[in-house]
ZAMARGU-4260 file (C-alpha; in steps of 0.2 Angstrom, whole numbers, plus 5000, padded with zeros to 4 digits):
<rodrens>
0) 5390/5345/5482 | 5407/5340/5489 | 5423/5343/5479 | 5439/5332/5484 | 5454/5340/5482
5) 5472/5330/5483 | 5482/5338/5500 | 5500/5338/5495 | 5514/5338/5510 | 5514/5357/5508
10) 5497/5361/5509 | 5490/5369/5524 | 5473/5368/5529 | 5460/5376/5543 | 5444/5365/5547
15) 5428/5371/5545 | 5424/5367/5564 | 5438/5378/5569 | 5434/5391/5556 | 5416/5392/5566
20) 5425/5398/5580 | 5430/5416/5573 | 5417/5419/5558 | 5403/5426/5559 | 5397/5426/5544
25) 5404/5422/5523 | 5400/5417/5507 | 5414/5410/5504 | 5410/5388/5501 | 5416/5374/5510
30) 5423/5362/5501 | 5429/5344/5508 | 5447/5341/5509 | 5454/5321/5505 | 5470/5318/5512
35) 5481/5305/5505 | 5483/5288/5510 | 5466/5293/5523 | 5449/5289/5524 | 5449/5306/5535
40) 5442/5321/5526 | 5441/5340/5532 | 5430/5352/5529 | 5436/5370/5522 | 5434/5383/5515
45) 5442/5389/5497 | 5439/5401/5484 | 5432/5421/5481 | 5421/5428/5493 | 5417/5439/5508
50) 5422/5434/5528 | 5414/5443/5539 | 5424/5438/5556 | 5415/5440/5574 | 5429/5455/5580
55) 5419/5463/5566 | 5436/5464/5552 | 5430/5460/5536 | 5440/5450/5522 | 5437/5450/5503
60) 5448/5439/5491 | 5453/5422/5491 | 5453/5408/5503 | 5464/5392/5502 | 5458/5379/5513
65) 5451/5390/5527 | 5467/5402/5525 | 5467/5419/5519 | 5478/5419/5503 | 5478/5432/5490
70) 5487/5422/5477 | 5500/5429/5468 | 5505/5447/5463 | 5491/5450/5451 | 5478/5447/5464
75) 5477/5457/5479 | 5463/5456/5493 | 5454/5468/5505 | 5454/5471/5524 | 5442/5481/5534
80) 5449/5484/5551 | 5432/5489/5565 | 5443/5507/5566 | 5439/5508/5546 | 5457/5507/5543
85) 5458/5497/5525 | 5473/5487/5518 | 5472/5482/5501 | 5486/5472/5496 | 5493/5454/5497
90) 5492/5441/5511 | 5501/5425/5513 | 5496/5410/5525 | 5487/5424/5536 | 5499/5437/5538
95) 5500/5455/5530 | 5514/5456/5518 | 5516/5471/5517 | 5513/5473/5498 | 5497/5486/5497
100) 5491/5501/5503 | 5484/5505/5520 | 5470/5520/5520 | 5466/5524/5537 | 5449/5532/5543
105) 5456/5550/5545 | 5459/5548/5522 | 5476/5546/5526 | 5485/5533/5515
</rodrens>
């Protein structure tokens, strides 16, 4: 079952066929993307779940249209690195923060 979202000018979005491209594995649903004023929709991925990505980094939290997004402060997300370093924190559009904590395989945090 499809859900149709409204895409505002501010909304960023990966489609599912690039997605394919560097996961490997998720439980994480697609949903379908309607953009205004287009009969063109995209398929994404958004809401809780697990990524599994094929350089072997896991990802658990949110995903907003295909892009890893924690959501605000009170939410945080996990990354497993292969070298078992872990960061536990926020991400924005993709990127690290830098709010959370990093534990490192040695136990080092």
């Amino acid at each position: 079952m499809n859900k149709y979202i409204k895409v505002t000018n501010k909304d960023i979005y990966v489609p599912q066929k690039l997605l394919e491209h560097i996961i490997k594995e998720t439980d994480v649903m697609p949903i379908t993307i309607e953009e205004e004023q287009s009969e063109i929709f995209f398929g994404s991925l958004s809401g809780l779940g697990k990524i599994i990505f094929k350089n072997k980094t896991v990802y658990e939290g949110n995903v907003k249209y295909g892009i890893l997004e924690s959501g605000d402060e009170k939410r945080s997300c996990t990354l497993t690195f292969p070298n078992q370093t872990k960061y536990d924190g926020h991400i924005k559009q993709n990127q690290i923060t830098g709010y959370g904590t990093y534990t490192f395989g040695s136990g080092s945090v």
